[in-house]
RONU-926471 format. One record per residue (C-alpha): residue number from 1; x, y, z. Coordinates in nm, 3 decimals. Layout:
% RONU-926471
NUM/X/Y/Z
...
% end
This chain:
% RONU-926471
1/10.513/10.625/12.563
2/10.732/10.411/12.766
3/10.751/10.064/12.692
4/10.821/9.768/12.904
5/11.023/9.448/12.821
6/11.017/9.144/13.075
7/11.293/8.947/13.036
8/11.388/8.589/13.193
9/11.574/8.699/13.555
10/11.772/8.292/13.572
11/12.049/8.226/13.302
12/11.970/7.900/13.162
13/12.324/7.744/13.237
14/12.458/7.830/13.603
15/12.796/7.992/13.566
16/12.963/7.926/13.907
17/12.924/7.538/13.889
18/13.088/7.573/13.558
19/13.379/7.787/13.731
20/13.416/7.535/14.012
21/13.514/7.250/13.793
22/13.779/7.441/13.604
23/13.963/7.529/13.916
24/13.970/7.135/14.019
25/14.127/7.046/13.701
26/14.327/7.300/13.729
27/14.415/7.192/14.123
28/14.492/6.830/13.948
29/14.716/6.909/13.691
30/14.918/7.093/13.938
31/14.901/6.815/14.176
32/15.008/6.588/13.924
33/15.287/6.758/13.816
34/15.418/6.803/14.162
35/15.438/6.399/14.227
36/15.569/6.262/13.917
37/15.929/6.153/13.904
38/16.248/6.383/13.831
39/16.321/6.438/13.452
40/15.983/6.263/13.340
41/15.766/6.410/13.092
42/15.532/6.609/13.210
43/15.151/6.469/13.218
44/14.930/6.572/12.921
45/14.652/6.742/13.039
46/14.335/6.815/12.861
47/14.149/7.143/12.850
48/13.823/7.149/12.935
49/13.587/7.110/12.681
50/13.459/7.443/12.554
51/13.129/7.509/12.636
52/12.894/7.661/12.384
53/12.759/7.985/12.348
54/12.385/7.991/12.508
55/12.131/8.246/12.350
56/11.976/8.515/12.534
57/11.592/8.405/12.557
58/11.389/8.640/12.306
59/11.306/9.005/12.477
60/10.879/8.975/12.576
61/10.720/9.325/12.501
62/10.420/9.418/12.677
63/10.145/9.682/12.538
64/10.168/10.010/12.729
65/10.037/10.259/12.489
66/9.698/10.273/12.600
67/9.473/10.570/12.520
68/9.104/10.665/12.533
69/8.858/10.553/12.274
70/8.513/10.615/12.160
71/8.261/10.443/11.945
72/7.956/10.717/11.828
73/7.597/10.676/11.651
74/7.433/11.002/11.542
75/7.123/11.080/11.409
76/7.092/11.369/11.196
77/6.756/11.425/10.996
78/6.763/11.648/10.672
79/6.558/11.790/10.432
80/6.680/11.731/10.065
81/6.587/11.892/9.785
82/6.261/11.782/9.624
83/6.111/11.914/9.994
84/6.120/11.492/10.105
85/6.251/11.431/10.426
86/6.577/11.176/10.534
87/6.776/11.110/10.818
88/7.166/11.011/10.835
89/7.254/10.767/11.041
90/7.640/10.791/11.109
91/7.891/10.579/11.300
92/8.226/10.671/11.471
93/8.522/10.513/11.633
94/8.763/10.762/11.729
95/9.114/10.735/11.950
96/9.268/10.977/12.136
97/9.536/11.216/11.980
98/9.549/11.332/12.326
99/9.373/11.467/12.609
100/9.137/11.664/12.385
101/9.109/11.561/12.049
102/9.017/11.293/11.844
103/9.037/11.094/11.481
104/8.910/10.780/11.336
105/8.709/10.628/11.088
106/8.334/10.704/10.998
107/8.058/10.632/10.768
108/7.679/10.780/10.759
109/7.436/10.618/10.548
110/7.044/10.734/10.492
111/6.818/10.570/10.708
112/6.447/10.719/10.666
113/6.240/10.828/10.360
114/6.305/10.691/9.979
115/6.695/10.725/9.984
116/6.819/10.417/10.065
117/7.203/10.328/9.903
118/7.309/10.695/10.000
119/7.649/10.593/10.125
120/7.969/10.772/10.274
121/8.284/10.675/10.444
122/8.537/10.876/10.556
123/8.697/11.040/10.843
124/8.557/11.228/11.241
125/8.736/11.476/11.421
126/8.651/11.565/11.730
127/8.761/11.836/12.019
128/8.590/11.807/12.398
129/8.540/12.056/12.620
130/8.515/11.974/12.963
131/8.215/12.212/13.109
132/8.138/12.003/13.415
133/8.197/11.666/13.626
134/7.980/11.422/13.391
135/7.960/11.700/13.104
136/8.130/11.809/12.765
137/8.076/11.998/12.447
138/8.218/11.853/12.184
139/8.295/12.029/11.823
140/8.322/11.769/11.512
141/8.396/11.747/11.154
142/8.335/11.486/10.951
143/8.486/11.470/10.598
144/8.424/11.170/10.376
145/8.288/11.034/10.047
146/7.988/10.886/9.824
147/7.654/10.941/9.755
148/7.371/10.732/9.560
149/7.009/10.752/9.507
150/7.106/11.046/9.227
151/6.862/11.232/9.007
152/6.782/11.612/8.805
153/6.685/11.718/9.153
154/6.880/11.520/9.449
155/7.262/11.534/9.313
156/7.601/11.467/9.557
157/7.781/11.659/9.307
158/8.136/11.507/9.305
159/8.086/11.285/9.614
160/8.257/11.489/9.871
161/8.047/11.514/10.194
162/8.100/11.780/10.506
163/7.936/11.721/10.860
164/8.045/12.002/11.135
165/7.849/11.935/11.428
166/7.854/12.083/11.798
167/7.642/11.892/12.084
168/7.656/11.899/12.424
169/7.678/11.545/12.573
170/7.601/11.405/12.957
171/7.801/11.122/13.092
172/7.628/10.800/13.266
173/7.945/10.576/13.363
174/8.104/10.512/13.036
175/7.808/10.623/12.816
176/7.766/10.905/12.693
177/7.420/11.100/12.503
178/7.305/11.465/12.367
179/7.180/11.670/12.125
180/7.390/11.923/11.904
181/7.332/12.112/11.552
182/7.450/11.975/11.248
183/7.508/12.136/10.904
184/7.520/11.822/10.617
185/7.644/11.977/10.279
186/7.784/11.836/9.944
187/7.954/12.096/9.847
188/8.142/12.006/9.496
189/8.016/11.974/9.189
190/7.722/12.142/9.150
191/7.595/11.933/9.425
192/7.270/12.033/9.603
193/7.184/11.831/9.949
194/7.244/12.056/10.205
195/7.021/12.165/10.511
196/7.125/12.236/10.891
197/6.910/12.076/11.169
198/6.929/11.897/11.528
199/7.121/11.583/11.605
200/7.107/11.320/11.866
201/7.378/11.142/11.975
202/7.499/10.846/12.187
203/7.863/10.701/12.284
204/8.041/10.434/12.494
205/8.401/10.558/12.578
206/8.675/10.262/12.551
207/9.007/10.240/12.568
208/9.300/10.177/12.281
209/9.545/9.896/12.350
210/9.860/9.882/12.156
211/10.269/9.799/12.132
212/10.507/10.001/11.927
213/10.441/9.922/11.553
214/10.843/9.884/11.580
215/10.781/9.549/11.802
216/10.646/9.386/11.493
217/10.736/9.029/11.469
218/10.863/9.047/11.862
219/10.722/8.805/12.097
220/10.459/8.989/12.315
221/10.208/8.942/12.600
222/9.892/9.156/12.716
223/9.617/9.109/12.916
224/9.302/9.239/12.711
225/9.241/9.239/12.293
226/9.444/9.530/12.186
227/9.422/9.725/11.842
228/9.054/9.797/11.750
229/8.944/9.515/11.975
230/8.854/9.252/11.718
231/8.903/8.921/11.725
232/8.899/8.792/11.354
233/8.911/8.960/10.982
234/8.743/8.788/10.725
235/8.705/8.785/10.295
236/8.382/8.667/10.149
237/8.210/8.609/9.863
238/7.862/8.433/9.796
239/7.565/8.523/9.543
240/7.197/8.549/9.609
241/6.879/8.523/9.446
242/6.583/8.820/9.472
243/6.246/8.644/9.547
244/5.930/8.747/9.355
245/5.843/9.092/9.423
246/6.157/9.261/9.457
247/6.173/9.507/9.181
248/6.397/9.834/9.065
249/6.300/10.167/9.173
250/6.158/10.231/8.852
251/5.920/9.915/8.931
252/6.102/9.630/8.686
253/6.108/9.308/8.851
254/6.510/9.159/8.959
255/6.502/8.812/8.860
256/6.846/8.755/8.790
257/7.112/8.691/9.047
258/7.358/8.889/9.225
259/7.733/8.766/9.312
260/7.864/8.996/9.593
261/8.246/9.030/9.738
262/8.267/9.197/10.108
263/8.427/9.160/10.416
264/8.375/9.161/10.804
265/8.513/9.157/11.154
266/8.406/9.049/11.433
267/8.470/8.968/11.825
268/8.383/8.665/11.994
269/8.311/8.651/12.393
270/8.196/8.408/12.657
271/8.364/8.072/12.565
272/8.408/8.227/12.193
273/8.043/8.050/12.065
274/7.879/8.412/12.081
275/7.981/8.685/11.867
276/7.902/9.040/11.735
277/8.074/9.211/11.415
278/8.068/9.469/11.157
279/8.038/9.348/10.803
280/8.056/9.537/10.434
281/8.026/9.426/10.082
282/7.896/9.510/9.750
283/7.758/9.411/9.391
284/8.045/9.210/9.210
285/7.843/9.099/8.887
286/7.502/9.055/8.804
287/7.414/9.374/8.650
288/7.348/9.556/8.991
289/7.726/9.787/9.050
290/7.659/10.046/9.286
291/7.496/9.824/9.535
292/7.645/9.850/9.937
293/7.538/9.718/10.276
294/7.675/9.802/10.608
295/7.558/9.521/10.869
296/7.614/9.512/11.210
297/7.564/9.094/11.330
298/7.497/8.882/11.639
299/7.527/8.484/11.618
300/7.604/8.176/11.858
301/7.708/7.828/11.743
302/7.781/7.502/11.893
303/8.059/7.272/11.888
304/7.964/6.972/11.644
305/8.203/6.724/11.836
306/8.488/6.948/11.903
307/8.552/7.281/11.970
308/8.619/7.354/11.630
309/8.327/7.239/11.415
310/8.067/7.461/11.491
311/7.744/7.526/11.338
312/7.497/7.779/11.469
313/7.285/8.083/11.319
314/7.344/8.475/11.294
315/7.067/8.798/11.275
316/7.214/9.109/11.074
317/7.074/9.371/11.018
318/7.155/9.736/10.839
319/7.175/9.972/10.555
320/7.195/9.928/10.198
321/7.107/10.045/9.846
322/7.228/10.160/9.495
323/7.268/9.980/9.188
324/6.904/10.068/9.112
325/6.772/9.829/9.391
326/6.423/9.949/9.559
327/6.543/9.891/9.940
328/6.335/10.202/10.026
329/6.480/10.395/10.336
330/6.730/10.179/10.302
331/6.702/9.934/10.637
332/6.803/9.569/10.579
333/6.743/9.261/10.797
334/6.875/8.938/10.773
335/6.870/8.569/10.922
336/7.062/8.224/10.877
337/7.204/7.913/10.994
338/7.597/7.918/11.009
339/7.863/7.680/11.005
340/8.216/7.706/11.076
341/8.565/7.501/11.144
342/8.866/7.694/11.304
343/9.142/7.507/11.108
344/9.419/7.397/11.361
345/9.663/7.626/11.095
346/9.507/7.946/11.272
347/9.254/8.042/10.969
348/8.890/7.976/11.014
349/8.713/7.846/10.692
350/8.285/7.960/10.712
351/7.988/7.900/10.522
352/7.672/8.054/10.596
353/7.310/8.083/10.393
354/7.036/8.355/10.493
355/6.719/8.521/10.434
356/6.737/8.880/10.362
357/6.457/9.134/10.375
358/6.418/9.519/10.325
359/6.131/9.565/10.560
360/6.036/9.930/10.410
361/6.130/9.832/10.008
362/6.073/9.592/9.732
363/6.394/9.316/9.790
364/6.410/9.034/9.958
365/6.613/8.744/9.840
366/6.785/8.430/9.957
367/7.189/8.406/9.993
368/7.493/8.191/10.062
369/7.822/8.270/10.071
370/8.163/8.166/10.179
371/8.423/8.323/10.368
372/8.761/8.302/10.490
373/8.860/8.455/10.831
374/9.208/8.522/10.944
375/9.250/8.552/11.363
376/9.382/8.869/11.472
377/9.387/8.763/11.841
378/9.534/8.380/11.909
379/9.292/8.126/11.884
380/9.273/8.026/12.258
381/9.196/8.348/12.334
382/8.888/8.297/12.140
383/8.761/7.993/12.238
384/8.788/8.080/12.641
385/8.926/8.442/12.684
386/9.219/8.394/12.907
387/9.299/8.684/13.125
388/9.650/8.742/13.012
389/9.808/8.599/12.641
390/10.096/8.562/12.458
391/10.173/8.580/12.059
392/10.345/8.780/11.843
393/10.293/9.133/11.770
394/10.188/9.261/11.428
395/10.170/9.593/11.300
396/9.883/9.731/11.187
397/9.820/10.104/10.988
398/9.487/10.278/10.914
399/9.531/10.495/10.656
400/9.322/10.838/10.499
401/9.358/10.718/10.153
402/9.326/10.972/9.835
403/9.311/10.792/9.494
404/9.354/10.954/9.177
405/9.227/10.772/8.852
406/9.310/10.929/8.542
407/9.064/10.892/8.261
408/8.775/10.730/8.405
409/8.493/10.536/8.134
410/8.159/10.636/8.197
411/7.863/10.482/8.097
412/7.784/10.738/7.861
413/8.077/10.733/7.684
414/8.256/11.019/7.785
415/8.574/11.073/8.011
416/8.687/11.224/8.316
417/8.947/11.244/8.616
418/8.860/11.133/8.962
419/8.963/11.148/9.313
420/8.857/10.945/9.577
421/8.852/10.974/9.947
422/8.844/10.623/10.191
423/8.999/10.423/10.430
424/9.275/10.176/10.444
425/9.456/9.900/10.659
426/9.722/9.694/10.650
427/9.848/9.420/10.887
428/10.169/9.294/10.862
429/10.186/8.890/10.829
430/10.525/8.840/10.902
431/10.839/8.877/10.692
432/10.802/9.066/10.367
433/10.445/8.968/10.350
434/10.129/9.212/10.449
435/9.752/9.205/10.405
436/9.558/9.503/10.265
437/9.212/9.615/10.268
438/9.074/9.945/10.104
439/8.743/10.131/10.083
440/8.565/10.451/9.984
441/8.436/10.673/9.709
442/8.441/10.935/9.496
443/8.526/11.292/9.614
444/8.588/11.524/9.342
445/8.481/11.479/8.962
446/8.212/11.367/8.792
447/8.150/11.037/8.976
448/7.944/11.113/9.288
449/7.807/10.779/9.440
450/8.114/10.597/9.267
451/8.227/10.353/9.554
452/8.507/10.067/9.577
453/8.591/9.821/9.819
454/8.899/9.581/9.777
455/9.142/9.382/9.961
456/9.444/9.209/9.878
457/9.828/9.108/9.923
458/10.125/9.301/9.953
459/10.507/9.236/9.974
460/10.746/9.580/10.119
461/11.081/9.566/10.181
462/11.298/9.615/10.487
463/11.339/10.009/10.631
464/11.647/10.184/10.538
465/11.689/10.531/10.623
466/11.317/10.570/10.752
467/11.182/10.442/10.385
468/10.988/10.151/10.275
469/10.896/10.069/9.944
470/10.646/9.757/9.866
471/10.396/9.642/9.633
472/10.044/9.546/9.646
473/9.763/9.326/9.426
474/9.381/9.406/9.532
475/9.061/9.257/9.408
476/8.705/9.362/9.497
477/8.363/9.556/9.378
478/8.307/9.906/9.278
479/8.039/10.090/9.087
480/7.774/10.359/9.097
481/7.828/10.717/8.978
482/7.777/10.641/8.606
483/8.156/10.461/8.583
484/8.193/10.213/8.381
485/8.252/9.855/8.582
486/8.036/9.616/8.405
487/7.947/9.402/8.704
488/8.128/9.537/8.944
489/8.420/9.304/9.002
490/8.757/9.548/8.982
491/9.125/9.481/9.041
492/9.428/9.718/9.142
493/9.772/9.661/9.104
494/10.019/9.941/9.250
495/10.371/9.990/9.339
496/10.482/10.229/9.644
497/10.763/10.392/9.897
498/10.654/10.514/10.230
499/10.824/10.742/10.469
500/10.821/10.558/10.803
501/11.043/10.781/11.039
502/11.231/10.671/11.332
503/11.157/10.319/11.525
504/10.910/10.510/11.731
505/10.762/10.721/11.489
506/10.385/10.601/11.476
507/10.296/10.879/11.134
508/10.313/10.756/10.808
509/10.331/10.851/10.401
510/10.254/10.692/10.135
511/10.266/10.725/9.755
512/10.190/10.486/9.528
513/10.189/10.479/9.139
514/9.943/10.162/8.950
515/9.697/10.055/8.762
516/9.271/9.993/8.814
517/9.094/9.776/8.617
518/8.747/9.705/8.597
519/8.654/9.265/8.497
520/8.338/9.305/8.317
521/8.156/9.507/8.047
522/8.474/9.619/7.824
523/8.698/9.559/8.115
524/8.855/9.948/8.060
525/9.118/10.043/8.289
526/9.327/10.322/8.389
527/9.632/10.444/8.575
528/9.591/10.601/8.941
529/9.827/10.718/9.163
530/9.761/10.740/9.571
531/9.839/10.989/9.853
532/9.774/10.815/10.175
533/9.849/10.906/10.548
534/9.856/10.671/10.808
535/9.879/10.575/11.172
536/10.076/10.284/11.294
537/10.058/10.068/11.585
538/10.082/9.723/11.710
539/9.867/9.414/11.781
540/9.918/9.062/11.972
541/9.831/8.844/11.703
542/9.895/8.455/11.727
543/10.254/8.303/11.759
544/10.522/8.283/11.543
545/10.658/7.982/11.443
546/10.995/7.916/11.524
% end
């Protein structure tokens, strides 16, 4: 794609002026020397002084690789096994390849019936067909990871999850709904949940915003949130307490609590005191590993005094399960006061308490937790949305991430290899310095239902010869799938080189060679080594300081 750069039109010295004077000392000397009397020493005459070497203003980039986008829900009921009915609800964001096909990011999770935790993340492609003016038929696959919920009869075999669908989908502005067929299968590892039936889907179509990932650290400028469209990343980690009645599914009461480790984005509007986001997290100790949530949230807050203190209140509400938690079909709500202060240093610092409820289960409990939220947009842009901003540009990659451990511990003693299948991002933070976030679960082994989620910090060096090689320290929760984790709090240390291309090349590969450990139980750990295949591009993040 073409890319524009505005620079500054007016010098910032004018040159003639400068060129004017020289020729009237010049016109002096001579004048001088034409006057003075014969056989006297010529006049001394001073140069001018020299004048110093002004810098070219820094070149302004602009984001002009903008592409069509989609975010998806689909519905897709199934029969498992044991004859009991379930329903997958699965989300999508997807960007434009180009005119006709799609990839992104996308997780399903049961929503209906007694299978709530059933859990996978991975990745949607998608091809349209164009059969009329507000028509198409599109033809998916969806490949990803996880499971939950297992027993003798209902197993995900080694985690891997297929989802080929084909719907035909009407068009109402920049919505989109239909129906299609569906065929949901687990198909490694002796797994058995499989079953072909209807599905319902419904879609807004976006747009993708971005600047060359080879702008990073250039001053840029755009006029609407580019990237993904989020405003703020945050890392959290709180506990909470189940109230009386919440139980197992095997009917044992949960008394004890639950520390958890997640993380969330979300995008402000209006005059940035109303918000919406997308938040994860999992069991970190407490006895529970295996435990997930996916949340979508709402909120609003007010300023307490300024702008910046605000405290408010938020409604969640979701999926979640595992780690032998009774949340039924697996819907979560939740509801609590917030409070927040947006630092003037650019990070936001949050605390925030709630009541949480599993309206069809046995779990409800009370919760607090703090967070730390890093802006992806500048700050003024979220407190009052200005129509056009400047920053910095950061690049950003999402990545198809295969991990290999070697010699997993299981519960039951014995050993086994595993391969994993998620998602990953990084975002550069200027210099050598970049933040990391990774999550999924098992694929292929023994360890279906076996899911991790982890973020972290990571220092790469500079590109030489279209390579890149870097290093990376992650901390988070895993579990589920019989490993071995104790609680649930894991950490992952790896080292890496990446093939990066050209300036413009937007593809990358990664391998990386490390080390997981789990932090409780008998805190076993083992070597892994990662495959991972990414997608580059750039964001307006806030300023640099110079």
């Amino acid at each position: 794609m073409p890319r524009t750069a505005l620079i500054a039109s007016k010098a910032p010295f004018p040159s003639r002026p400068l060129l004017l004077c020289s020729a009237l000392l010049a016109a002096q000397a001579q004048a001088q020397a034409q006057t003075q009397a014969p056989g006297a020493e010529p006049p001394v005459v001073s140069a001018p002084a020299v004048t110093p070497e002004l810098k070219e203003p820094p070149r302004v980039v602009t984001a002009t690789d903008s592409r069509p986008a989609a975010f998806e829900l689909n519905w897709s009921p199934i029969k498992m096994p044991t004859g009991q009915k379930t329903a997958l609800l699965g989300a999508h964001y997807m960007v434009a390849i180009n005119e006709d096909w799609g990839i992104g990011p996308a997780a399903y999770g049961a929503a209906k019936g007694e299978f709530g935790g059933l859990f996978t993340v991975g990745f949607n492609l998608q091809r349209r067909f164009r059969v009329g003016p507000n028509l198409h038929l599109a033809a998916s696959v969806y490949a990803g990871a996880g499971g939950g919920v297992s027993s003798d009869k209902v197993r995900p075999g080694g985690g891997l999850m297929l989802r080929p669908e084909l719907s035909l989908r009407g068009e109402f502005g920049n919505w989109y709904a239909g129906v299609g067929v569906s065929h949901v299968t687990f198909p490694n590892g002796n797994g058995n949940i499989k079953d072909t039936g209807v599905a319902f889907t419904i879609g807004r179509m976006d747009r993708f915003l971005s600047f060359s990932p080879s702008d990073s650290g250039s001053p840029g400028r755009a006029g609407d949130r580019t990237g993904m469209g989020f405003d703020e990343i945050a890392l959290s980690a709180g506990v909470e307490k189940p109230r009386s009645g919440s139980r197992t599914r095997g009917g044992v009461p949960l008394t004890g609590r639950k520390g958890k480790a997640g993380g969330d984005l979300r995008q402000y509007f209006g005059d940035g005191s109303s918000w919406w986001g997308l938040e994860a997290s999992g069991a970190a100790s407490g006895g529970h590993d295996g435990y997930m949530e996916i949340l979508a949230n709402a909120g609003q807050d007010w300023g307490l005094g300024s702008q910046r203190l605000r405290v408010g209140g938020q409604l969640s509400f979701g999926l979640g399960g595992g780690g032998d938690m009774d949340t039924g079909n697996g819907w979560l709500v939740r509801v609590g006061p917030t409070l927040r202060w947006i630092t003037p240093w650019g990070p936001t610092l949050r605390l925030d308490a709630g009541y949480m409820k599993a309206p069809w289960g046995h779990y409800d409990s009370f919760q607090v937790r703090g967070s730390l939220a890093l802006p992806l947009e500048k700050v003024s842009r979220i407190l009052n949305t200005p129509p056009l901003e400047s920053g910095t540009v950061r690049a950003q990659t999402l990545y198809l991430s295969t991990p290999y451990f070697k010699d997993f511990k299981f519960k039951d003693g014995s050993r086994d290899n595993v391969t994993g299948l998620g998602i990953g991002m990084t975002r550069d933070f200027g210099g050598p310095w970049y933040g990391v976030a990774h999550a999924g679960s098992a694929a292929l082994g023994k360890a279906g239902a076996f899911s991790y989620g982890m973020f972290g910090l990571g220092a790469q060096s500079p590109k030489w010869n279209g390579m890149r090689v870097g290093a990376e320290a992650l901390v988070g929760a895993a579990g589920g799938g019989g490993v071995s984790v104790g609680g649930g709090a894991v950490t992952q240390g790896e080292v890496w080189t990446q093939w990066e291309g050209t300036g413009r090349d937007r593809l990358r590969v990664k391998v990386g060679v490390g080390q997981w450990k789990a932090l409780g139980g008998e805190k076993h750990s083992t070597p892994m080594v990662s495959l991972n295949i990414g997608w580059a591009f750039g964001t307006l993040g806030p300023a640099a300081k110079r």
